[in-house]
C-alpha positions as CSV (number, residue, x, y, z in Angstrom):
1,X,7.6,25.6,0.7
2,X,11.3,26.5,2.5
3,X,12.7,25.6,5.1
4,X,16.0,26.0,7.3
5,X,18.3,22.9,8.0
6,X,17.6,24.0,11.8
7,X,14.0,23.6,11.3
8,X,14.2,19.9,9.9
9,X,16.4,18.8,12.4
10,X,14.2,19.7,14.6
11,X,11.2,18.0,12.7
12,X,13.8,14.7,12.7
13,X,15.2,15.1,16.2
14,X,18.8,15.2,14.6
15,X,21.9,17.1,15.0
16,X,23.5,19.7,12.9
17,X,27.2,20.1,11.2
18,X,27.1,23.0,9.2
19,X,25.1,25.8,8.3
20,X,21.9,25.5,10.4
21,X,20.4,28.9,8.7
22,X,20.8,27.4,5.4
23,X,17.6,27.1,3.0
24,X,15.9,24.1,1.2
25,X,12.8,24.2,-0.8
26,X,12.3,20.4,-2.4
27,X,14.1,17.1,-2.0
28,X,16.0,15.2,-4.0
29,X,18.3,12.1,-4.8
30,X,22.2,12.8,-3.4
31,X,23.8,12.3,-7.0
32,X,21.4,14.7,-8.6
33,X,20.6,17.3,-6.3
34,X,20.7,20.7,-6.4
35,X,21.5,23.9,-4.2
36,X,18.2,24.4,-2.3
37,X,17.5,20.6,-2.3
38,X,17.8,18.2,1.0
39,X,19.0,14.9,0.2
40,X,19.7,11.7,2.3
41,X,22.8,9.2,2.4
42,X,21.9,5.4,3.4
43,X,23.4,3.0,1.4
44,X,27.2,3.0,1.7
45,X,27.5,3.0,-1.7
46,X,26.5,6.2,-2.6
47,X,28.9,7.9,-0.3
48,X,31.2,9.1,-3.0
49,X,28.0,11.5,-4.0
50,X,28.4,13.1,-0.4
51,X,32.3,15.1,-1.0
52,X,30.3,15.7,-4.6
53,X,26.4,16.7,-4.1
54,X,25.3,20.5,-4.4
55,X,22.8,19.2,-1.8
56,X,22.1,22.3,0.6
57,X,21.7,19.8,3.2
58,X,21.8,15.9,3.4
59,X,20.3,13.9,6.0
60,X,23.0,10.9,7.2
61,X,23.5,8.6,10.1
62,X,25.2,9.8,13.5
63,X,27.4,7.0,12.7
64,X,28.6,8.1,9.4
65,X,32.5,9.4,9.3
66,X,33.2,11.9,7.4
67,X,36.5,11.2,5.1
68,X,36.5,14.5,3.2
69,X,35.2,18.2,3.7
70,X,31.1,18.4,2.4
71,X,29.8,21.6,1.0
72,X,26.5,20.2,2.5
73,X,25.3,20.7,5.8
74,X,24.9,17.0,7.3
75,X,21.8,16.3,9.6
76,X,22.7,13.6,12.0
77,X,19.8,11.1,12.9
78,X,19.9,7.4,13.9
79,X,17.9,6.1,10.8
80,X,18.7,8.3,7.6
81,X,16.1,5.8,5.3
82,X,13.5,5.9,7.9
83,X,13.8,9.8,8.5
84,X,13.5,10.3,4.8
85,X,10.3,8.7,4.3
86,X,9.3,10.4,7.7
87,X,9.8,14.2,5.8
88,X,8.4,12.7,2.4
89,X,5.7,12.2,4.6
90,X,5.1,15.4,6.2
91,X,6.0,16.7,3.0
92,X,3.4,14.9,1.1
93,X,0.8,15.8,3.7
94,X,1.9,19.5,3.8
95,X,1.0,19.7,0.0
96,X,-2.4,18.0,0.2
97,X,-3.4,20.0,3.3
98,X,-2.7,23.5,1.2
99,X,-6.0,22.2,-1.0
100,X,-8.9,23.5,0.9
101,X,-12.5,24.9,0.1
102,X,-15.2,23.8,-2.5
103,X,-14.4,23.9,-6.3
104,X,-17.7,23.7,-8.4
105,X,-19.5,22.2,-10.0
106,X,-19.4,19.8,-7.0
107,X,-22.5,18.1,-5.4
108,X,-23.8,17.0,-1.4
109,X,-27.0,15.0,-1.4
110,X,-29.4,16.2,1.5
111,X,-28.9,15.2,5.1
112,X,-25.2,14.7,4.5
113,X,-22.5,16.7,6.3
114,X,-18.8,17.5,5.9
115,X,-16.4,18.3,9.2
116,X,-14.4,21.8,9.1
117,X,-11.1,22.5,6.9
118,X,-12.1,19.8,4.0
119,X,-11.4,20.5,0.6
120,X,-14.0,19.1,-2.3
121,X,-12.3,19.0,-5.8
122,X,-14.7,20.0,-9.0
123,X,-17.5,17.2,-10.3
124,X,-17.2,15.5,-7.4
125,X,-20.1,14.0,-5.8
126,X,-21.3,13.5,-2.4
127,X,-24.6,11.3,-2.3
128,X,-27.5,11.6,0.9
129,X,-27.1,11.3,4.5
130,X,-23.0,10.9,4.2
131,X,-21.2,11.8,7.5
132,X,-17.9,13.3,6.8
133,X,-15.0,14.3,9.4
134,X,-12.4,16.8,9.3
135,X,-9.6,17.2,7.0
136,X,-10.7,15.4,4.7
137,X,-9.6,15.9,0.9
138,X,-11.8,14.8,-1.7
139,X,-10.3,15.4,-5.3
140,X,-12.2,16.1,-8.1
141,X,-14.4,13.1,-9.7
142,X,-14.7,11.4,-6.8
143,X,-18.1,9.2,-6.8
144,X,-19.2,8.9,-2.7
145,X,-22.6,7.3,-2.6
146,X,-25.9,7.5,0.2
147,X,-24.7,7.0,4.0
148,X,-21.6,6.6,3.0
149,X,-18.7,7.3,6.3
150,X,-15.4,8.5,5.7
151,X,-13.2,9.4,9.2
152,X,-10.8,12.3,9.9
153,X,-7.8,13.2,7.9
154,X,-9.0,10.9,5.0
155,X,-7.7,11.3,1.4
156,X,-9.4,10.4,-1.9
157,X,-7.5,11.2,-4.8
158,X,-9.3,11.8,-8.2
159,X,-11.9,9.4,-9.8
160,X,-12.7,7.2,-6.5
161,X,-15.6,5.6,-6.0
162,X,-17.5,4.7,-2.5
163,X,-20.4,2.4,-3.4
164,X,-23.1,3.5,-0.9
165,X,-22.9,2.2,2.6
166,X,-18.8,2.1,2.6
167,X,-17.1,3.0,6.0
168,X,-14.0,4.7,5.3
169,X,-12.3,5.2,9.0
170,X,-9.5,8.3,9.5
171,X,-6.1,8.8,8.5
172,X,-6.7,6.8,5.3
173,X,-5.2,7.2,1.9
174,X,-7.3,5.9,-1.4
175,X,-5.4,6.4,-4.3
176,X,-7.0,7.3,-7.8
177,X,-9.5,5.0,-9.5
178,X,-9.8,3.0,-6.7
179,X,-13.4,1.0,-6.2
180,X,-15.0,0.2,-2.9
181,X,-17.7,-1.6,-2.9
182,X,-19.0,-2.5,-6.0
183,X,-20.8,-6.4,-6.3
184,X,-19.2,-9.3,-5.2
185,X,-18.9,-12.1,-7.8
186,X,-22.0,-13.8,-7.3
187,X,-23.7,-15.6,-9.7
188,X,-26.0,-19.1,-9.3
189,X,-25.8,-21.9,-12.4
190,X,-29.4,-21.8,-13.6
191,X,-31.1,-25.5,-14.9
192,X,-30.8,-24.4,-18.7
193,X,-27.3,-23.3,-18.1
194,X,-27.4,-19.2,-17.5
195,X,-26.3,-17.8,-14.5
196,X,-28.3,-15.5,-12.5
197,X,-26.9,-12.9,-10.3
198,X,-26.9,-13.0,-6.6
199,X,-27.6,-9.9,-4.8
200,X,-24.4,-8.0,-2.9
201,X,-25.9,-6.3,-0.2
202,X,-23.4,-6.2,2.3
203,X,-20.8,-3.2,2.5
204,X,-17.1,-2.5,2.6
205,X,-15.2,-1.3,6.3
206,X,-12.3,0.1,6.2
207,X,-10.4,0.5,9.9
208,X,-7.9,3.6,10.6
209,X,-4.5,4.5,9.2
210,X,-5.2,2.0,5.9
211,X,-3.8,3.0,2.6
212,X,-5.5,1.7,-0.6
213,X,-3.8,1.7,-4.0
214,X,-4.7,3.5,-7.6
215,X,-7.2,0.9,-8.9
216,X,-7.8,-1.6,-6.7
217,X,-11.0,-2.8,-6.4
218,X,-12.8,-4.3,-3.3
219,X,-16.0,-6.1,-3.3
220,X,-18.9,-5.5,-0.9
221,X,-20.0,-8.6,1.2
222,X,-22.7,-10.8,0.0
223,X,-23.9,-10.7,3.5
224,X,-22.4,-8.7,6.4
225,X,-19.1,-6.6,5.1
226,X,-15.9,-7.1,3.3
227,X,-13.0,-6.0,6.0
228,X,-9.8,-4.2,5.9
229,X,-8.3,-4.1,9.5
230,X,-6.2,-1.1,10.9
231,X,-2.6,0.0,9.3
232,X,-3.0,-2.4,5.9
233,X,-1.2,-1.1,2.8
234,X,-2.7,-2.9,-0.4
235,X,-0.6,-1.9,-3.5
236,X,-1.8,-0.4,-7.1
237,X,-4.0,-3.5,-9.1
238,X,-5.6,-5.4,-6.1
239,X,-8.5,-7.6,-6.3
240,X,-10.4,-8.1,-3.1
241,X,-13.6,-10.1,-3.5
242,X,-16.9,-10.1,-1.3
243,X,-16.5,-11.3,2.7
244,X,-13.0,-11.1,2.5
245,X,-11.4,-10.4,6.1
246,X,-7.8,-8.9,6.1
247,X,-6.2,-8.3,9.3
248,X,-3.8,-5.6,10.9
249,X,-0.9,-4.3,9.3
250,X,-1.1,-7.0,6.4
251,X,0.7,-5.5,3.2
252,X,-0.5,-7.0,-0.1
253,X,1.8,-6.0,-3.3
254,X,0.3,-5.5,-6.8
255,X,-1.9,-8.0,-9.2
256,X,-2.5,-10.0,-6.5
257,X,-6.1,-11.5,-6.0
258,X,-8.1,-12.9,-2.7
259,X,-11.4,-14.8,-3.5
260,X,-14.5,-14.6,-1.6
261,X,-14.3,-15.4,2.1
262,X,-11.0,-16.1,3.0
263,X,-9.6,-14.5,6.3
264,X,-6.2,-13.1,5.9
265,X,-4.5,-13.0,9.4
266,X,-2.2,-9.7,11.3
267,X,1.0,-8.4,10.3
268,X,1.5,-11.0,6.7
269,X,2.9,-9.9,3.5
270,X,1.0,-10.7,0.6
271,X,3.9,-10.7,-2.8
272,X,2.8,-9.3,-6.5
273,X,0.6,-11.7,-8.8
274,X,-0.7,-14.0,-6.1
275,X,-3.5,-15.6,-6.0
276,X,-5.1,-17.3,-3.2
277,X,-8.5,-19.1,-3.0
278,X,-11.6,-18.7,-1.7
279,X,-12.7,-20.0,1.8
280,X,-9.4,-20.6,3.5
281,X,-7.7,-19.2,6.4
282,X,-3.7,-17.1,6.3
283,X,-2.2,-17.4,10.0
284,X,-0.7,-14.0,11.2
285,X,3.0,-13.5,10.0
286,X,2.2,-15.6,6.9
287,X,4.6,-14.1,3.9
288,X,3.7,-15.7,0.3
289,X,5.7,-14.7,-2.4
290,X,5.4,-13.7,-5.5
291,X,3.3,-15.2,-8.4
292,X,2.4,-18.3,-5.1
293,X,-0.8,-19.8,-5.8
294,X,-2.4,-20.9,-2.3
295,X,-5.2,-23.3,-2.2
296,X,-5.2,-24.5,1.3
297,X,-5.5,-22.3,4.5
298,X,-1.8,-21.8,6.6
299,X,-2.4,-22.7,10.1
300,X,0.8,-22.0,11.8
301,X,2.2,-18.6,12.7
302,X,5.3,-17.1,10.8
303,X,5.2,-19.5,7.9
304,X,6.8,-18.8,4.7
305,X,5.6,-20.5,1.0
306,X,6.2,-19.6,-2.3
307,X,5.0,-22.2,-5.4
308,X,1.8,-22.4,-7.4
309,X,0.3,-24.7,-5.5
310,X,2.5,-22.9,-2.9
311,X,4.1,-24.6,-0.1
312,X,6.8,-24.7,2.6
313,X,9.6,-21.8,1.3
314,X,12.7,-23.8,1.8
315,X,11.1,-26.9,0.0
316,X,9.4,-25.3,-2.5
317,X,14.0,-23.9,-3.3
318,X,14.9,-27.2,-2.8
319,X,12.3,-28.5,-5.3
320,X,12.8,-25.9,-7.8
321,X,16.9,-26.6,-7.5
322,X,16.0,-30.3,-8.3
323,X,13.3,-29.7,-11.1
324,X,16.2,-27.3,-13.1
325,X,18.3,-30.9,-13.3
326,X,15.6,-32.7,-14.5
327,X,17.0,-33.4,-17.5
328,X,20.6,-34.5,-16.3
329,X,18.7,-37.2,-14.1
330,X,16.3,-38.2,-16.9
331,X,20.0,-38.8,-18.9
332,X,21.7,-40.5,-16.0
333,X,18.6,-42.4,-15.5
334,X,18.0,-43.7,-19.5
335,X,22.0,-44.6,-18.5
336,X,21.1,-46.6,-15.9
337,X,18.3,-48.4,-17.1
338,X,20.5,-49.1,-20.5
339,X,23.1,-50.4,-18.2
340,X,20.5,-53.3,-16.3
341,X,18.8,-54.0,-19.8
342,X,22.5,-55.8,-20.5
């Protein structure tokens, strides 16, 4: 795809110095780019690569003053970061909307249906009485089982599975080798010491604008469904378990695990490698981070912990500034106690 500097100002609302007829065709870091590539300037840092790049155009902010000529045409926008990542976007979406039609082999089950402009990638499988919207891209191995939902604009990238009775809602992105919906971990201590497993018949519900990473896994509900509210990103390597509730525009970074039941509140962030247990309740704005273990539910709004068991953020520095002088104390204290043994 190519476009002209004029047209992606227009896309970004910005302003043009330079050649507004001039052509770019892919995108690309400032330091490394190429004619026909766009690239953006944020961090001060990388000015230098500005008076440097073969950039055919480079997005920067209206701020920005300019200390030597550029080759590159500059687009002027309030946020160069945030009006990257708004063209990677439409980028990104350009590309997957270009797949369209029905590769075979592919399979639909009977009574299911499929809105207009969807693409179906081969050996992928649609199972019975599935409703479908529109735009939706289905790459190929994808598993979607019976009365399964998935909502406008959806994309599920190769080898995801949709246990049956999953609601996808629209504008959703499931990344490859993701699993929604498989059994919860259920399993009831017997007399002679086996465990016997307890039926998963619940579902999984996705909400709108919700994007799930490559091989995460969620659990179905024991009972009732497992939730994922509106605008939540999880991150590659998530484990979600049965009943869990996660709430609006929560973001939840890789390897980290939620046990059964626990409600995770609006808007928190979730770090890499933590785990938190079963049963408990996250207040909205809660931020845990990384490799926290959290065994008790956060009640008040905005709070910050970190620690395995995690606690209060602040404390949990001031506790780990202490516990790395451990062993001067320990000396000053075996001083001490020499000292009164006298």
């Amino acid at each position: 795809m190519e476009f002209t500097v004029q047209q992606i100002a227009d896309l970004l609302q910005g302003t043009i110095e330079g050649d507004n007829t001039a052509k770019v065709s892919t995108l690309a870091k400032i330091e490394e780019a190429q004619p026909g590539a766009l690239a953006f300037l944020s961090n001060p840092k990388y000015e230098p690569f500005l008076y440097s790049t073969h950039a055919s155009a480079v997005i920067v902010s209206d701020k920005l003053e300019v200390k030597k000529s550029v080759r590159a045409a500059l687009i002027r926008v309030t946020d160069p970061y945030s009006s990257f990542s708004t063209l990677l976007q439409y980028y990104q979406t350009a590309l997957i909307a270009s797949k369209t039609g029905v590769e075979q082999p592919c399979y639909m089950g009977e009574g299911s249906q499929i809105g207009e402009n969807h693409y179906r990638g081969a050996f992928s499988y649609i199972g019975h009485n599935c409703k479908i919207g529109r735009n939706v891209r289905i790459f190929p191995q994808v598993y979607i089982g019976d009365n399964v939902q998935v909502g406008d604009n959806t994309t599920l990238f190769a080898g995801v599975k949709l246990y049956a009775n999953t609601v996808v809602g629209s504008n959703c992105t499931i990344h490859a080798g993701a699993v929604l919906g498989s059994d919860g971990f259920g399993f009831a201590p017997q007399p002679d010491g086996t465990y016997q497993a307890i039926p998963q018949i619940g579902n999984v519900v996705l909400e709108d604008d919700i994007s799930i990473g490559a091989n995460t896994t969620i659990d179905c509900a024991t009972m009732g469904s497992t939730f994922i509210r509106k605008g939540t990103k999880i991150d590659n390597l998530v484990q979600i378990a049965h009943n869990v509730e996660i709430g609006r525009n929560t973001v939840i970074a890789s390897q980290a695990g939620i046990s059964g039941s626990t409600k995770i509140g609006n808007n928190c962030v979730i770090a890499g490698q933590v785990g938190i247990v079963g049963h408990i309740a996250i207040a909205d704005k809660t931020t845990v981070g990384a490799q926290s273990g959290v065994s008790k539910s956060v009640k008040e709004t905005g709070t910050i912990i970190q620690g395995s068991p995690a606690f209060d953020y602040k404390q949990n520095l001031r506790a780990m500034t202490v516990f790395r002088k451990l062993p001067e104390l320990q000396r000053e204290l075996d001083l001490l106690k020499g000292k009164s043994d006298r």
